[in-house]
C-alpha positions in Angstrom: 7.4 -85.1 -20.7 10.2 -86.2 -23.5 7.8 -83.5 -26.3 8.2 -80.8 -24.1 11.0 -81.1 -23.1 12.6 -81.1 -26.7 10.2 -78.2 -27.6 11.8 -76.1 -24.8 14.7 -76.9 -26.4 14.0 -75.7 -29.9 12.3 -72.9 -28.5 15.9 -71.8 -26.0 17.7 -72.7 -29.9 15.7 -70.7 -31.6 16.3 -67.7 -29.0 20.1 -68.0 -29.1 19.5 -67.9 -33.0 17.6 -65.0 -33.0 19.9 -63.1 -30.7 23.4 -64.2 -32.4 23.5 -61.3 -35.4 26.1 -63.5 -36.6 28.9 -66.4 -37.0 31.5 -66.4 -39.5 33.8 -69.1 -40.3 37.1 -67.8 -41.7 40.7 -68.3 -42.8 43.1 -68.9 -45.0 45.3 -71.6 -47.1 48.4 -70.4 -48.2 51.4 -72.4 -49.7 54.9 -72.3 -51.2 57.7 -73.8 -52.5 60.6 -71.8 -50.7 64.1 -71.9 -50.6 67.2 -70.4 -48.4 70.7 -69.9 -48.2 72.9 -68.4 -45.2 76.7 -68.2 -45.8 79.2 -67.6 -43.1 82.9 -67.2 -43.8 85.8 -67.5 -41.5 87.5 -64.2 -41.3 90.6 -64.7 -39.4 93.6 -64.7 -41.9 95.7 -67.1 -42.9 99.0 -67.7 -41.1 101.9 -69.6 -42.6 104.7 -71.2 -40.2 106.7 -68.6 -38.7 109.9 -67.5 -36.4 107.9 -65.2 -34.0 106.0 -67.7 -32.8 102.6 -66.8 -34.2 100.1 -70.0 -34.0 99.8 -71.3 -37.8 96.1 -71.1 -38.7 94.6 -72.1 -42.3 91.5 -69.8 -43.1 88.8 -72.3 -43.7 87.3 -70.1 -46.4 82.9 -69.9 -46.0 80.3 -73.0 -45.7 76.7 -72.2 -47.1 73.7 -73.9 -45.2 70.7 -74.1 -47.5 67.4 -75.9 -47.7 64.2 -76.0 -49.9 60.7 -76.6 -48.5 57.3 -76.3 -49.3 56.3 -73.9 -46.9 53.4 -71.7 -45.8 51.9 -68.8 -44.8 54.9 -67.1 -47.2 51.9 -64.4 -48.3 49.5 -64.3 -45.8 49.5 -66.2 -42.5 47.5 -69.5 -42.6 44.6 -70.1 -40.3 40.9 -71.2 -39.0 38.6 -68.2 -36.9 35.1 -68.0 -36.1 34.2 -64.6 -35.1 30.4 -63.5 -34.5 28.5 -60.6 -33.1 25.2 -60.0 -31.0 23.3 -57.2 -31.1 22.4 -56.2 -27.4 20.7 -52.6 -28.3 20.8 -49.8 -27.9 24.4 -49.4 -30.0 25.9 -52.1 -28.1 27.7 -55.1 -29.2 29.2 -58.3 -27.9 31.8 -60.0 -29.8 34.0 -63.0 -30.3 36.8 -64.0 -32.1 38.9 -67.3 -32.5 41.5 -67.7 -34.5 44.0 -70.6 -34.5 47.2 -71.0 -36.8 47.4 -74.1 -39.1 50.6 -75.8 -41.1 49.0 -76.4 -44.2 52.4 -77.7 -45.4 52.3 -81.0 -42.8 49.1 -80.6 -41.5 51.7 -80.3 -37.4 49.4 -77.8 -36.2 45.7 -77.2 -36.4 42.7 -76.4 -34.0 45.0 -77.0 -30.7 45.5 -73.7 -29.9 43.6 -70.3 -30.9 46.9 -69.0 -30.5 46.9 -66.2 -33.2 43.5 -64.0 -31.2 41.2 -65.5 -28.8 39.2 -63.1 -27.8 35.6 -61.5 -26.2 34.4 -58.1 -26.9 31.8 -55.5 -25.8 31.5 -52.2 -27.8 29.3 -49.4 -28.1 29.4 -46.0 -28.7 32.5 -45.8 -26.2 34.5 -47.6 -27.9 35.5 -51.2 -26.9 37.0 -53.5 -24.7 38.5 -56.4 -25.8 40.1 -59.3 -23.5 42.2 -62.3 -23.9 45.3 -63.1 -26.4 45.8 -60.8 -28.8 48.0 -58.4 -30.7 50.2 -56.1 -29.0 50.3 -52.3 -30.0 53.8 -52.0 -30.8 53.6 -55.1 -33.5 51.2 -53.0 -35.2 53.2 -50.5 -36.9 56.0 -53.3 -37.9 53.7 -54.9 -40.0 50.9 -52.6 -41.4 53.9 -50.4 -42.8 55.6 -53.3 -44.8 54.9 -54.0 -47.8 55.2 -57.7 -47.4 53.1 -58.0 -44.1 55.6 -59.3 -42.2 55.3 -62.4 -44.5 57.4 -64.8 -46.0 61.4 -63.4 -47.2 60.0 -60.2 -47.7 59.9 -59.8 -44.1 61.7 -56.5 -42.9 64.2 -56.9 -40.6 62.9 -54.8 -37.7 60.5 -57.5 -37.1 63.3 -60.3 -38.1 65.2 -58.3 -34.9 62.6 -57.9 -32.4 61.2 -61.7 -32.3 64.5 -62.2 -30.9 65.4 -59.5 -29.0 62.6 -59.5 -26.9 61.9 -63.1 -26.3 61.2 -64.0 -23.0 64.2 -65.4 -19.9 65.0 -68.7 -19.5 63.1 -70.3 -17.9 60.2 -69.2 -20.0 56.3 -68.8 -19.2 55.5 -72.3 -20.6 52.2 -73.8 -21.9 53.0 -76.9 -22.4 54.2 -78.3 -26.0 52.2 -75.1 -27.6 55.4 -72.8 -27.8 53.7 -70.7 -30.1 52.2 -69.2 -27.4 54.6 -68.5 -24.4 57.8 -67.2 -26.2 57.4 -63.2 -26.2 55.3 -60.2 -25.8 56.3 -59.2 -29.5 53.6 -60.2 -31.8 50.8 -60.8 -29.5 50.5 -61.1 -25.6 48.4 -63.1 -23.4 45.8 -62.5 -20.5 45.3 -58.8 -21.9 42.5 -56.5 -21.4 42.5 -54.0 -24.2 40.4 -50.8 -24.6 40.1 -49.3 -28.2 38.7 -45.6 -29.5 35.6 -45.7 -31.3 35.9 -45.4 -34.9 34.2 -42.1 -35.5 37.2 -39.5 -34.5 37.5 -37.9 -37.4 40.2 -40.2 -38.8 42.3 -40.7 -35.3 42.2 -44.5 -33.8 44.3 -45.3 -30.9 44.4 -48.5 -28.6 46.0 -49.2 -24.8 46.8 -53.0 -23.8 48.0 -54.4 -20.4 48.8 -57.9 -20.4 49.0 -60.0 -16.8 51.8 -62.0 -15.9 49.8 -63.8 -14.0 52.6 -65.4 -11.3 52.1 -66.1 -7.7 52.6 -63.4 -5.1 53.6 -65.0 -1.4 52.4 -63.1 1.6 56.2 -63.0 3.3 58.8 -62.6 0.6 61.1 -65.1 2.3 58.9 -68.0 1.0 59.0 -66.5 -2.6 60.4 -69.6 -4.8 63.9 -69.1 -5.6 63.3 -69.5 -9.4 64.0 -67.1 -12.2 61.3 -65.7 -14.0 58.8 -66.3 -11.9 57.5 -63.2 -10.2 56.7 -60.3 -13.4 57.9 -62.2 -16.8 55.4 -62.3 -18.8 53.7 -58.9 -18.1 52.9 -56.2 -20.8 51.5 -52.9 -21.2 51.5 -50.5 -24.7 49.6 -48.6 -26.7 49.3 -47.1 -29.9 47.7 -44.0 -31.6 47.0 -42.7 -35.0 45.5 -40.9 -37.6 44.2 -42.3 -40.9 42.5 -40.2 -43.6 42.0 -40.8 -47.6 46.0 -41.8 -48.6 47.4 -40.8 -45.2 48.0 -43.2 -42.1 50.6 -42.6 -40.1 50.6 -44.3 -36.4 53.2 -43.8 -33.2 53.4 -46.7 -30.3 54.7 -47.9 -27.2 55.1 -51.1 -25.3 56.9 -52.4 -22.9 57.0 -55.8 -21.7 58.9 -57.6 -18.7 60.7 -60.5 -20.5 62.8 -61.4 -17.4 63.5 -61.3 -13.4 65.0 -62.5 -10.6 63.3 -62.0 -7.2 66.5 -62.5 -5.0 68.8 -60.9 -6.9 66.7 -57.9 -7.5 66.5 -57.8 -11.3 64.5 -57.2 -13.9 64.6 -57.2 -17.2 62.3 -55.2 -20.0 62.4 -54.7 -23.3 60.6 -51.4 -24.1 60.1 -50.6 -27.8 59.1 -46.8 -29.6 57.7 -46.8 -33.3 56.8 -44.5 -35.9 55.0 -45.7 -39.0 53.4 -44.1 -42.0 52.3 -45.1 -45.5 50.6 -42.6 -48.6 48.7 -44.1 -51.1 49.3 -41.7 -54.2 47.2 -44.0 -56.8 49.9 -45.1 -58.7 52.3 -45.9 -56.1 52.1 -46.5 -52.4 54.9 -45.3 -50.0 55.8 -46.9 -46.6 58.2 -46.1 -43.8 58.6 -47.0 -40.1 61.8 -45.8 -37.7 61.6 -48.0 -35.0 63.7 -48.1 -31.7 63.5 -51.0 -28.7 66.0 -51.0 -26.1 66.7 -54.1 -23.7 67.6 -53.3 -20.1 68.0 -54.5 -16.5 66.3 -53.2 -13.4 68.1 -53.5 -10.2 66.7 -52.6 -7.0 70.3 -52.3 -5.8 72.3 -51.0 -8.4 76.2 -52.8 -8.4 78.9 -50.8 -8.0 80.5 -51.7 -11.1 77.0 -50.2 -12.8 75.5 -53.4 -14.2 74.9 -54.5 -17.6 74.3 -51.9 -20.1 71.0 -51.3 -22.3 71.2 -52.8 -25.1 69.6 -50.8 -28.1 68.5 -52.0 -31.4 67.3 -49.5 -34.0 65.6 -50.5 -37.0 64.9 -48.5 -40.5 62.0 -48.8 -43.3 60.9 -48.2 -46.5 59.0 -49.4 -48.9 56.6 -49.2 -51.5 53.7 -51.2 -53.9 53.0 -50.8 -57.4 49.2 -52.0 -59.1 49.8 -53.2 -62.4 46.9 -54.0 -63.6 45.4 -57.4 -61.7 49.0 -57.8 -59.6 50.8 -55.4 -57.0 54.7 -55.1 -57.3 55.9 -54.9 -54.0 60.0 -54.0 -52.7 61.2 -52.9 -49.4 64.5 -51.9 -48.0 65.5 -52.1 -44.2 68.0 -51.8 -41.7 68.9 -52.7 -38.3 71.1 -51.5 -35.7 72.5 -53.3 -32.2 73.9 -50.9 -29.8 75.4 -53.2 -26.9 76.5 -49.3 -24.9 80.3 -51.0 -23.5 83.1 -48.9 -22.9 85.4 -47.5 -25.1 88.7 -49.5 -24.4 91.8 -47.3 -25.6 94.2 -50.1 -25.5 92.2 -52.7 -26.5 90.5 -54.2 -29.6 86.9 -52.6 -29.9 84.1 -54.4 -31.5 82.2 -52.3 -34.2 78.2 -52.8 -34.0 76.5 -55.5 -35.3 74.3 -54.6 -38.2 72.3 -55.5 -41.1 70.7 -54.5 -44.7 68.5 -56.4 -46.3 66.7 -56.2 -49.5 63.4 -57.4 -51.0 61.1 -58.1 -54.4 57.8 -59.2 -54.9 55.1 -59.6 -56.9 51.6 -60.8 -56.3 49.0 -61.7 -59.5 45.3 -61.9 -58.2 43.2 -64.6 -59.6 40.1 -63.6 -57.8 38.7 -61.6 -54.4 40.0 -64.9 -52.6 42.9 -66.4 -54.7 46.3 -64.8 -55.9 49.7 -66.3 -57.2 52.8 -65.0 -55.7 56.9 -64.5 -55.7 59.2 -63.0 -53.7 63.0 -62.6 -53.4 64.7 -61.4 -50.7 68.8 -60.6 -49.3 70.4 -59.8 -46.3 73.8 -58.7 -45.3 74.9 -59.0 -42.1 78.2 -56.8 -41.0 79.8 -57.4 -37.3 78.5 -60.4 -36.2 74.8 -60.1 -36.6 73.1 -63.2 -37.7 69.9 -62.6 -39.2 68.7 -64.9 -42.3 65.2 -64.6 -44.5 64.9 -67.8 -42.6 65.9 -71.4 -43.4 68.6 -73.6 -41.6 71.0 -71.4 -39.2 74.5 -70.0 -40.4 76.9 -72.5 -39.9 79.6 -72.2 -37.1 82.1 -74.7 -35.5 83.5 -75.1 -32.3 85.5 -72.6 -32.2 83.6 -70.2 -33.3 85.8 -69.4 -35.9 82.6 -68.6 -38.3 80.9 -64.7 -38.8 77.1 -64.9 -40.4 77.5 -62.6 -44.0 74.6 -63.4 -46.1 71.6 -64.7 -46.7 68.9 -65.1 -49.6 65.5 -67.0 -49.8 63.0 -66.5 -52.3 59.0 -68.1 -52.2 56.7 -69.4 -55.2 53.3 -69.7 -53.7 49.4 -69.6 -53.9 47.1 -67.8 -51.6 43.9 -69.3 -51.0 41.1 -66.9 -48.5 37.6 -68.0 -47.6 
């Protein structure tokens, strides 16, 4: 009884084997000594003791936060897939994919979560559906059109912007210690079932996404928890179309994703985001550029009388461009954002200019092999009118007061790249 049953086993192994067209295991290593430094500087003048009764205040000059690390993921993002395919005939595929982030650095976070894509596939000559955890439309264009991947210092600042701007309410979806997962829509959303166009269009590719919020619904409304965030955050729904052929790709999207409500006061609050990006390869050189545009705003089933919060916009700029020299790739990128909080003009008042931001980067990237390459990259940003944006690092430095304005804030990385 024991021989057959083992040789039903092999046999039901050997079937699985023979129907699996295949398993790949996957990722990457990547690792850098990085460093940053934010400045912020007190801006309220000096005032000496005085007969018109003017408080005395002593400017307290600027205080610069900085710290080294050995970092990762400064090049490419580190991580650990599997990803495999079955042929089922007849041109149709099944699919998986599994891909979880790691901290090479420490070794904090491994195989927990397969928080970067988890997903299952079926495509054909239709195209394909894909559901579970993955990336959202609108992220796409931020990062294929930089020259640094959304990587490291290099990082432009329209995605620097958005990971903020459209994080979720407070409370937030939560799940758990793995914060990685439930913070925003931006770069990837959850509990989505995606449809993409199949690949032979002539050069066009497009993709639609809608992501569940998955949160309780209650028969009566009267019995709906009195708990913010707890009836549509988490809900998203974008897509994205484009057009790549020989140098040319050039790609618009949409999203918008419900980062906040409030059942009994009637609210809710979106983030909805527009994006146009483009890059030509011209042999020698390769340009990029993105004009993206994301505006945060309130929903109210009864709209107040005094009108409510305004939108606020945030508009973001991008260029950039990568250089082959010989086994290496010089890469720089320039880019600027924009925060548009729509108040009133006040004629007898002070009013507050827009908070902005430029920011500047450098890199260069030596290949050792297919798999392995040596990297560096410099990076500056200068923040006018109160925004705060850094290449990352510590935060800018602020007292109690709140006498402190962020101004700058540099970071460069010295790393190695390792793919398998």
């Amino acid at each position: 009884m024991k021989k057959s049953l083992v040789a039903l086993a092999a046999l039901a192994v050997a079937g699985v084997a023979s129907a699996q067209s295949s398993v790949t295991l996957f990722g990457v290593v990547d690792a850098s000594v990085s460093g940053y430094s934010n400045t912020a500087r007190d801006n309220r003048a000096t005032v000496f003791p005085n007969a018109f009764g003017i408080p005395v205040y002593l400017n307290q000059g600027s205080v610069k936060t900085s710290r080294r690390e050995l970092a990762n993921s400064a090049y490419n993002s580190s991580r650990l897939g599997f990803r495999g395919t079955e042929d089922l005939g007849g041109g149709l595929a099944a699919s998986f994919w599994l891909e979880a982030p790691i901290s090479n650095d420490d070794g904090s976070q491994g195989v927990a979560t397969f928080a970067r894509r988890s997903t299952v596939s079926l495509s054909g000559g239709f195209g394909e559906i894909r559901l579970g955890r993955d990336y959202t439309p609108t992220f796409w264009n931020d990062t294929v059109f930089d020259a640094f991947g959304t990587n490291g210092v290099g990082t432009n600042l329209i995605s620097t912007a958005n990971t903020g701007f459209g994080g979720f309410g407070t409370p937030a979806a939560s799940v758990g210690s793995f914060a990685n997962v439930g913070s925003s829509n931006y770069v990837r959303a959850s509990n989505t079932i995606g449809y993409f166009l199949p690949p032979n269009l002539g050069g066009f590719y497009g993709q639609f996404q809608y992501g569940m919020a998955e949160k309780t619904k209650y028969s009566s409304g009267i019995y709906t928890p009195d708990v913010a965030n707890s009836q549509r955050q988490g809900r998203y729904i974008g897509g994205r179309f484009g057009y790549a052929n020989g140098p040319l790709d050039v790609a618009l999207a949409y999203g918008s994703s419900t980062v906040g409500d409030n059942y009994y006061a009637g609210t809710t609050t979106k983030v909805n985001t527009l994006n146009l990006g483009a890059s030509y390869d011209f042999g020698p050189v390769k340009l990029f550029g993105e004009l993206s545009k994301a505006k945060n705003k309130i929903d109210y089933e009864v709209t107040p009388l005094l009108g409510g919060r305004p939108d606020i916009d945030l508009t973001g700029y991008l260029l950039g461009v990568t250089v082959p020299v010989g086994a290496g790739l010089i890469r720089a990128s320039w880019s600027h954002v924009k925060y548009d909080t729509n108040q009133p003009f006040k004629p007898f008042a002070v009013n507050n200019s827009d908070p902005k931001a430029n920011k500047i980067a450098l890199g260069y990237v030596h290949n050792l092999s297919k798999r392995t390459a040596l990297y560096a990259t410099i990076a500056r940003v200068s923040n006018k009118n109160g925004a705060g944006l850094t290449v990352g690092g510590p935060a800018f430095y602020n007292n109690a007061a709140g006498a402190f304005t962020p101004k700058s804030s540099t970071g460069y990385d010295f790393g190695i790249r390792h793919a398998f």
